[in-house]
C-alpha positions in Angstrom: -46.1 21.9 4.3 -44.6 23.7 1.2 -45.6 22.5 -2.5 -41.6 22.6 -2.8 -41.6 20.4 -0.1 -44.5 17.7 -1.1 -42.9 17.5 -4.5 -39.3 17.4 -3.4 -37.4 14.7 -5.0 -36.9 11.8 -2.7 -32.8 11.2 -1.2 -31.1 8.5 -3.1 -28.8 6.8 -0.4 -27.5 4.9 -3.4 -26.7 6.2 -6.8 -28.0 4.3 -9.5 -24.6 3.4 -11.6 -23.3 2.1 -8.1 -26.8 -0.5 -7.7 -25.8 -1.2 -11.6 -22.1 -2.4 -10.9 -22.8 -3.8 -7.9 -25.5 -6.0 -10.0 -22.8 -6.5 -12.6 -20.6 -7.7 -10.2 -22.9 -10.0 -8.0 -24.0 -11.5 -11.7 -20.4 -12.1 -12.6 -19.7 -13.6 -9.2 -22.6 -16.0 -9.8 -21.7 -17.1 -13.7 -17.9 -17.9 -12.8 -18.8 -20.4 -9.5 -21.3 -22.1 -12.2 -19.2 -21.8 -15.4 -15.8 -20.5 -14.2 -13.4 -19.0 -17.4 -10.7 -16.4 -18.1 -13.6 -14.5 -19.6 -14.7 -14.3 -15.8 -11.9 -13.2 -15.0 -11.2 -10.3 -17.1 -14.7 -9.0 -16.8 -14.0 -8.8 -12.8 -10.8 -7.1 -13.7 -13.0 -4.6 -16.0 -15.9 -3.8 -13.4 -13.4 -3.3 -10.6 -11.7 -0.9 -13.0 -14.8 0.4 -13.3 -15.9 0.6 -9.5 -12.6 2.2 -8.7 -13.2 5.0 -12.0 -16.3 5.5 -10.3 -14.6 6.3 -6.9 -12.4 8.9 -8.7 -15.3 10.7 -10.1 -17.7 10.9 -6.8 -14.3 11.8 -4.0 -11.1 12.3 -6.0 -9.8 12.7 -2.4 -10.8 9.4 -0.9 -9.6 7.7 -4.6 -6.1 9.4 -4.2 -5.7 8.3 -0.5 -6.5 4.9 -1.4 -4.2 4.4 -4.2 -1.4 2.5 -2.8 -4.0 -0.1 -2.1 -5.9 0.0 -5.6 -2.1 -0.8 -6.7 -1.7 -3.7 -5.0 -5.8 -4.9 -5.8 -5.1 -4.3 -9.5 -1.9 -6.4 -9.2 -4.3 -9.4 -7.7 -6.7 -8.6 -10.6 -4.4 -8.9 -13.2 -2.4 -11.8 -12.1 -5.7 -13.8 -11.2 -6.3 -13.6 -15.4 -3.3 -15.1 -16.2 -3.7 -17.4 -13.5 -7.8 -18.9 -14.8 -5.9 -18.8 -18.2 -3.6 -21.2 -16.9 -0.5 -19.5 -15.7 2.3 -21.2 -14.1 2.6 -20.8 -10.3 6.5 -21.9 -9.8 6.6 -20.7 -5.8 3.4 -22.7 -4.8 4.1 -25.6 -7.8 0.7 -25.3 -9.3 -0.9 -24.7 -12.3 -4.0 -22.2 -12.3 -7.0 -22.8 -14.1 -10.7 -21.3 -15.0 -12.4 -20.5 -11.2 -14.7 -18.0 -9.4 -11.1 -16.6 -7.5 -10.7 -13.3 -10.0 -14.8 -12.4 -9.1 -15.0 -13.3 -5.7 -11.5 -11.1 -5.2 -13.5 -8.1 -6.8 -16.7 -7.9 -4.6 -14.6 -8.2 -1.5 -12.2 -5.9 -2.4 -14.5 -3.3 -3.4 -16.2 -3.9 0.6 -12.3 -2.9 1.9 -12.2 0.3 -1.0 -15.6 1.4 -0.1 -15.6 1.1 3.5 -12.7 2.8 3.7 -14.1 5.4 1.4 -17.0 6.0 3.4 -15.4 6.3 6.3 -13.5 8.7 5.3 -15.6 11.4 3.4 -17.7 10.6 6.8 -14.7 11.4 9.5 -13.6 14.4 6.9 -16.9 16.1 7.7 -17.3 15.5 10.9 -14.1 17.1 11.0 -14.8 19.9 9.0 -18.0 20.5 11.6 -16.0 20.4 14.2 -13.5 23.2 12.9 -10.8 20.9 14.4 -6.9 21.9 13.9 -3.9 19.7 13.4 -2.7 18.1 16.1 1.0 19.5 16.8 0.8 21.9 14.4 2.8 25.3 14.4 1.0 28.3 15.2 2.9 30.5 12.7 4.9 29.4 9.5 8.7 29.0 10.5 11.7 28.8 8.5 12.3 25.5 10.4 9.0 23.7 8.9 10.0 25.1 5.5 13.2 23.0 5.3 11.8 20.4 7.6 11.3 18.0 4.9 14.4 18.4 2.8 16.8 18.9 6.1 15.7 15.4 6.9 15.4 13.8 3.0 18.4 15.0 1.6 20.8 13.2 4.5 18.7 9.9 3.5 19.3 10.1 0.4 23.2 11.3 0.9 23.8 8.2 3.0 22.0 5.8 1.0 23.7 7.0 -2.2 27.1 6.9 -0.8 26.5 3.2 1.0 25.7 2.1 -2.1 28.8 3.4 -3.4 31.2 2.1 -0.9 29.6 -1.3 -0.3 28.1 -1.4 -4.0 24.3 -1.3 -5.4 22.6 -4.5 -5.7 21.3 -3.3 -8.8 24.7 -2.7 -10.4 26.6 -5.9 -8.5 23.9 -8.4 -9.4 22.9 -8.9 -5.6 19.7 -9.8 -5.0 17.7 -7.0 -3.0 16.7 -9.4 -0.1 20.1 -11.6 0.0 21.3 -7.6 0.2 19.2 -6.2 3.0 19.6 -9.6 5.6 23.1 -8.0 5.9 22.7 -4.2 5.4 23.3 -2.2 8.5 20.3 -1.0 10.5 20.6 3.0 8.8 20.3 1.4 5.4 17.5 -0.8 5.9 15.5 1.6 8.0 15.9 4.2 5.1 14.8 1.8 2.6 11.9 0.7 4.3 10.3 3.8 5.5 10.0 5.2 1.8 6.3 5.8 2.3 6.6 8.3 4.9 9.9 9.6 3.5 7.7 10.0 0.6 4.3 11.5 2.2 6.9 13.7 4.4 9.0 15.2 1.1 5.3 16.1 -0.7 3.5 17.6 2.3 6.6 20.0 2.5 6.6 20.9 -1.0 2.8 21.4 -1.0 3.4 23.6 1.7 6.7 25.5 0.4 6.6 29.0 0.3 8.4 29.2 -3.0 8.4 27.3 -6.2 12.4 27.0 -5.9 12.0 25.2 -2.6 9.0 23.4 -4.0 11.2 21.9 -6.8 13.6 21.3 -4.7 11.6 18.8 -2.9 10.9 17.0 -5.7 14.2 16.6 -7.2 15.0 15.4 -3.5 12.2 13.1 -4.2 13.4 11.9 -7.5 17.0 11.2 -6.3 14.9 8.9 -3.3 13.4 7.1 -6.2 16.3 6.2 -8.0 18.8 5.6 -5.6 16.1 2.6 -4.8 16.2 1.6 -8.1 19.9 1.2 -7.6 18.8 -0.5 -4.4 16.9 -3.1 -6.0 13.0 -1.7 -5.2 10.8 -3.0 -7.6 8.1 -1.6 -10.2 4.9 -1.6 -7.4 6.7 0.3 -4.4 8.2 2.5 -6.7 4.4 2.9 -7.8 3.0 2.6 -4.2 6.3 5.5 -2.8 5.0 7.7 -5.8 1.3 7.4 -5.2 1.6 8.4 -1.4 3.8 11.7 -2.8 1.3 12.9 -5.1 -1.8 13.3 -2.5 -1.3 16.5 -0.6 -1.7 18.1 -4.5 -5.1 16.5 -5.1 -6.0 17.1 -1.6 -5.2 20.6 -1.9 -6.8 20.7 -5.4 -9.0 18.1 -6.1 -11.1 19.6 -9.3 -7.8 20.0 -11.1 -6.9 16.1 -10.9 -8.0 15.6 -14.6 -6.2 18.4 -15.7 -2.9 17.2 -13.8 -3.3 13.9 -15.0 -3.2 14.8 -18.8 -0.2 17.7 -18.0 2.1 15.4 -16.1 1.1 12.3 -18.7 4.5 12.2 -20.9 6.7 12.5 -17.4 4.7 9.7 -15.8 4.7 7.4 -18.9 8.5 8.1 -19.1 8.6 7.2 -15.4 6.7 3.9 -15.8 9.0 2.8 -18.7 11.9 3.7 -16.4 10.1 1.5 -14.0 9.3 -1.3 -16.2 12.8 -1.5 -17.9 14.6 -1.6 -14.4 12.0 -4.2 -13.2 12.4 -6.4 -16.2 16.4 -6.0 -15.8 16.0 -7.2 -12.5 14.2 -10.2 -14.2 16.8 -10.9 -16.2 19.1 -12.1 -13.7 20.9 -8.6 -14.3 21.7 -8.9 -18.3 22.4 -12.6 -17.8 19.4 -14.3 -18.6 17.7 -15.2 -22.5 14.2 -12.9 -23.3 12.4 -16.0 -23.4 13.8 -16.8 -19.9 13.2 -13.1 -18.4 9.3 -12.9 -19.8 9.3 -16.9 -17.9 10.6 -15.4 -14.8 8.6 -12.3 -15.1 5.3 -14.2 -15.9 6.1 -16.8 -12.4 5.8 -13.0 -10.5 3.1 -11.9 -12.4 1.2 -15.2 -11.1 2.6 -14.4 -7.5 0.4 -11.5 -6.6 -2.5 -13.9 -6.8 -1.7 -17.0 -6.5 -2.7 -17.3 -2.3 -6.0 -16.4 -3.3 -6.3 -18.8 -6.2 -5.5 -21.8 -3.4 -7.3 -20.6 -0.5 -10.6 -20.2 -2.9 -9.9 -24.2 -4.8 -8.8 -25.6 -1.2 -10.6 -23.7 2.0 -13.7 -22.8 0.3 -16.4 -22.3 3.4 -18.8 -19.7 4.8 -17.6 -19.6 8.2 -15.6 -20.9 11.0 -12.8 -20.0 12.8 -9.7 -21.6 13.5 -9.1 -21.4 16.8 -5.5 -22.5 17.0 -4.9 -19.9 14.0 -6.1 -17.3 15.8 -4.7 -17.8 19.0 -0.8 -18.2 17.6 -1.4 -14.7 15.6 -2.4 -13.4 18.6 0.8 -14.6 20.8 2.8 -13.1 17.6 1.7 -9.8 18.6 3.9 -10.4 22.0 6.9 -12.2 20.9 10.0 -10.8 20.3 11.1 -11.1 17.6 7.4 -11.2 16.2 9.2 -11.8 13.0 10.5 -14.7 13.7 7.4 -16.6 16.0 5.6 -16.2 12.8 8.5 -17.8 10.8 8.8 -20.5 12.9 5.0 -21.0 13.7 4.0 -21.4 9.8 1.7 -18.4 10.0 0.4 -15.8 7.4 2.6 -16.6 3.8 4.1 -19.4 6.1 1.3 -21.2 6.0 0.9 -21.5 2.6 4.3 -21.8 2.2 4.8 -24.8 4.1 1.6 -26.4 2.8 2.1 -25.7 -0.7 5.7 -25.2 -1.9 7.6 -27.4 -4.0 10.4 -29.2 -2.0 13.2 -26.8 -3.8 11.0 -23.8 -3.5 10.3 -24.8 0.6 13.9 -25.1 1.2 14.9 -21.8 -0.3 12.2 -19.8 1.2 13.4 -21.8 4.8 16.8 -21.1 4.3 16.0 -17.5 3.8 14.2 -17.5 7.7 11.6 -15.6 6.8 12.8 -12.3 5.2 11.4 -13.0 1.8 8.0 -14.4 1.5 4.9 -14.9 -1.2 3.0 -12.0 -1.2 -0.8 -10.3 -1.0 -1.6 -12.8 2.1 -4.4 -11.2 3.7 -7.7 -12.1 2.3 -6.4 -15.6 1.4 -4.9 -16.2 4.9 -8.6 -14.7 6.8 -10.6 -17.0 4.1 -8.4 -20.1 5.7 -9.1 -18.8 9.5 -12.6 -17.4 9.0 -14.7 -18.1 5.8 -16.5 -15.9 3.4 -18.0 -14.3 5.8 -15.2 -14.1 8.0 -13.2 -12.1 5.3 -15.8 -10.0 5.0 -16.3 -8.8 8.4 -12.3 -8.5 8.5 -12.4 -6.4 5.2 -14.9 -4.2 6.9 -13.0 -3.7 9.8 -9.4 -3.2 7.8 -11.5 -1.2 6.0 -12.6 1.3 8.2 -9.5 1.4 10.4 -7.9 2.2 6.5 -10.4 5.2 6.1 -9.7 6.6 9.5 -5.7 6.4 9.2 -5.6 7.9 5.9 -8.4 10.6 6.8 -5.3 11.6 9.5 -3.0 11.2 7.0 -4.7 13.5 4.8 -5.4 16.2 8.2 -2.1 16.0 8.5 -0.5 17.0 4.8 -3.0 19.9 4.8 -1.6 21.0 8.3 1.4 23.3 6.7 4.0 21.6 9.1 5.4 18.3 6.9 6.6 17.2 10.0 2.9 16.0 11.4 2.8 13.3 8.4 5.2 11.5 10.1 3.4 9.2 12.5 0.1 8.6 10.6 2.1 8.0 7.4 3.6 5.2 9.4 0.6 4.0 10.4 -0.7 4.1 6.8 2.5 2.1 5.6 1.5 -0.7 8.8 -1.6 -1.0 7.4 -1.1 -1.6 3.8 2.1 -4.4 5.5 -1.0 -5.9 7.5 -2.8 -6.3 3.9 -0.5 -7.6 1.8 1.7 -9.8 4.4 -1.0 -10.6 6.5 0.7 -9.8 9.9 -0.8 -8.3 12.6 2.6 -7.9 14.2 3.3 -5.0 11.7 0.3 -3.2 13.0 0.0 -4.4 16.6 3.1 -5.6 18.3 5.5 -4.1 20.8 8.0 -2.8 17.9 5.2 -1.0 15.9 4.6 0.8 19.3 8.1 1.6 19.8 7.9 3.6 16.4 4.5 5.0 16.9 6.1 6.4 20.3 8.7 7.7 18.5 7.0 9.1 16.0 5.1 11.0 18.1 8.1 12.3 20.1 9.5 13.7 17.2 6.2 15.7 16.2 5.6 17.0 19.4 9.5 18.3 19.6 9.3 20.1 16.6 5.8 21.6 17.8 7.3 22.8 20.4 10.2 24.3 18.9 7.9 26.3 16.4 5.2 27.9 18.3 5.4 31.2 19.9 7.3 31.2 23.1 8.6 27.9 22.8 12.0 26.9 23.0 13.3 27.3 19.8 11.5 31.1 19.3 12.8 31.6 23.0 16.0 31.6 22.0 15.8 33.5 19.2 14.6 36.0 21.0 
């Protein structure tokens, strides 16, 4: 044996400012269930920021993929500290005080983020090994995959734009977004829900563009997208969420230059987010009809409503483990009913659950009377807690987790693929996912519907495959 190889330095499987915040955060966890504060609270909220900075340093890939779900775990983070400080919970008719929620809410967050991290980097190599390509992907560029994106963006947009100018935007007419979409026609609603993949679709094609016209005129499509769902009524965290999914084919393709990015594109984003936050907080406003006082009021009951489930489920159902059977079994049946939708309206499961258990008599009525298309929010890891106990949760974080890291690491396969058209499916996938997390649904992951769309989907990638390689029917033609 080699003297290099006797005095090698010994593998660390864990880096030492990862054993440190993970200390950090365990300590935390144990303070706040013995002396519980808002100071707990905000130092959770400060070592998660922390954990997920770290993630960005180590795999500025896996941190991009996984930004529309740091979004929605900041939200929790920052609404549990107004919550332990003693914020007002108006849909579940509580007040919030000093608990362990905010640093319990970290650690198991961080098991969804960084088993979904890990198993990504991990299926990205083994990928890389393999020397594996796309899956429906052209042979040879075509004009057809260049306009791909746009040719099916632009009409989205076109029709969107002028619905809302015959029938009128919610925005502009004072409709609510939800009250608006129980009545919009099929076309409308599809449009406006599949903004994810519209989104991941629009910035594979313009990180693939063969010109930096076409390039920016991808994202001008993209920006029209974004505000004619402002004019739609989308608020500030899918605007965020939409806009996070269209920036990761560039880091993917360039990963180094994400700090550099960052600080060139700063003034346009911070313009963006104050676009974002004045629309959101005229929303809140009842649309220009409501006091300051009575906007900040309204805004501060929403603030408190990306946390509040977990806030409950950790002062009521606090347990190690058990399973309720009867829970389990009607989630299951949801996964077969038709409408799934509905069973899980009428069954009292996910947000229904907590809805029917907690919400003031007013409150219950409203969310009744509007069967089931507007509901409370970031459900998952309060709903599993009820159904399965710490440990429970965790195991289902773990497993969320890694089915995360494998969908995005085929999301990401499939932006890098040069045909925008193979985003389509997994970006789908990706958007079920992130539903399953903060609705708590398994239908939007699992049922019959969700595999109607994957099917079609994958129909529509495999058409355009075969349209662009050599010899097939489009090229056939041609020639």
């Amino acid at each position: 044996m080699s003297v290099d190889t006797l005095h090698a330095r010994p593998r660390v499987l864990i880096p030492p400012a990862v054993l440190v915040l993970g200390g950090l955060l365990a300590a935390n966890c144990a303070w706040s269930l013995v002396w519980p504060s808002p100071a707990t609270a905000a130092a959770a909220a400060l070592l998660w920021a922390a954990a997920a900075w770290r993630l960005f340093g180590t795999d500025a890939r896996a941190a991009v993929l996984l930004l529309p779900f740091m979004t929605l775990h900041l939200s929790v983070m920052v609404s549990l500290i107004a919550i332990e400080s003693g914020a007002h919970m108006k849909e579940m008719g509580a007040r919030g005080a000093a608990s362990p929620a905010s640093a319990l809410f970290a650690m198991l967050s961080l098991v969804f983020l960084g088993t979904a991290a890990a198993v990504y980097v991990r299926r990205r190599s083994l990928r890389a090994e393999r020397g594996a390509a796309p899956p429906f992907s052209a042979a040879s560029p075509s004009p057809l995959l260049a306009w791909a994106a746009p040719g099916i963006a632009a009409p989205v947009v076109a029709y969107l734009a002028l619905t809302g100018l015959r029938n009128g935007f919610p925005l502009l007419e004072g409709i609510d977004r939800f009250q608006y979409r129980m009545n919009a026609d099929v076309l409308t609603l599809n449009f406006l829900n599949l903004k994810f993949v519209i989104a991941a679709l629009l910035a594979s094609g313009a990180a693939a563009a063969p010109g930096r016209a076409l390039r920016a005129g991808h994202h001008l499509i993209f920006a029209a997208y974004l505000a004619v769902s402002f004019l739609f009524g989308d608020k500030f965290f899918i605007i965020i969420a939409a806009t996070c999914f269209y920036c990761m084919p560039f880091v993917l393709a360039r990963p180094a230059g994400l700090a550099q990015a960052l600080w060139r594109h700063a003034p346009l984003a911070i313009v963006a987010l104050a676009c974002v936050a004045g629309v959101t907080l005229f929303i809140y406003s009842g649309y220009g009809r409501f006091s300051l006082d009575t906007t900040l009021t309204r805004l501060g009951d929403r603030v408190a409503g990306q946390g509040q489930l977990w806030f409950l489920a950790v002062r009521d159902s606090s347990h190690w483990f058990g399973i309720d059977a009867d829970g389990v079994a009607q989630n299951l049946r949801s996964l077969f009913a038709n409408p799934a939708a509905t069973y899980v309206f009428d069954h009292r499961i996910a947000a229904f659950y907590f809805v029917d258990k907690y919400a003031p008599s007013s409150l219950w009525t409203s969310f009744l009377h509007n069967g089931g298309t507007v509901t409370p929010t970031m459900v998952f890891e309060a709903y599993g807690l009820m159904l399965f106990g710490y440990l429970g949760l965790a195991a289902a974080l773990l497993l969320m987790g890694a089915l995360a890291g494998a969908v995005l690491e085929w999301l990401a396969h499939a932006m890098q693929s040069g045909n925008p058209v193979n985003v389509l499916l997994p970006a789908f996938v990706a958007t079920q996912v992130l539903s399953v997390m903060s609705q708590g649904t398994l239908y939007s992951l699992l049922s019959l519907s969700a595999f109607k769309a994957y099917a079609a989907f994958l129909l529509l990638q495999w058409m355009v495959a075969e349209c662009t390689r050599p010899g097939g029917l489009l090229r056939e033609q041609r020639a």
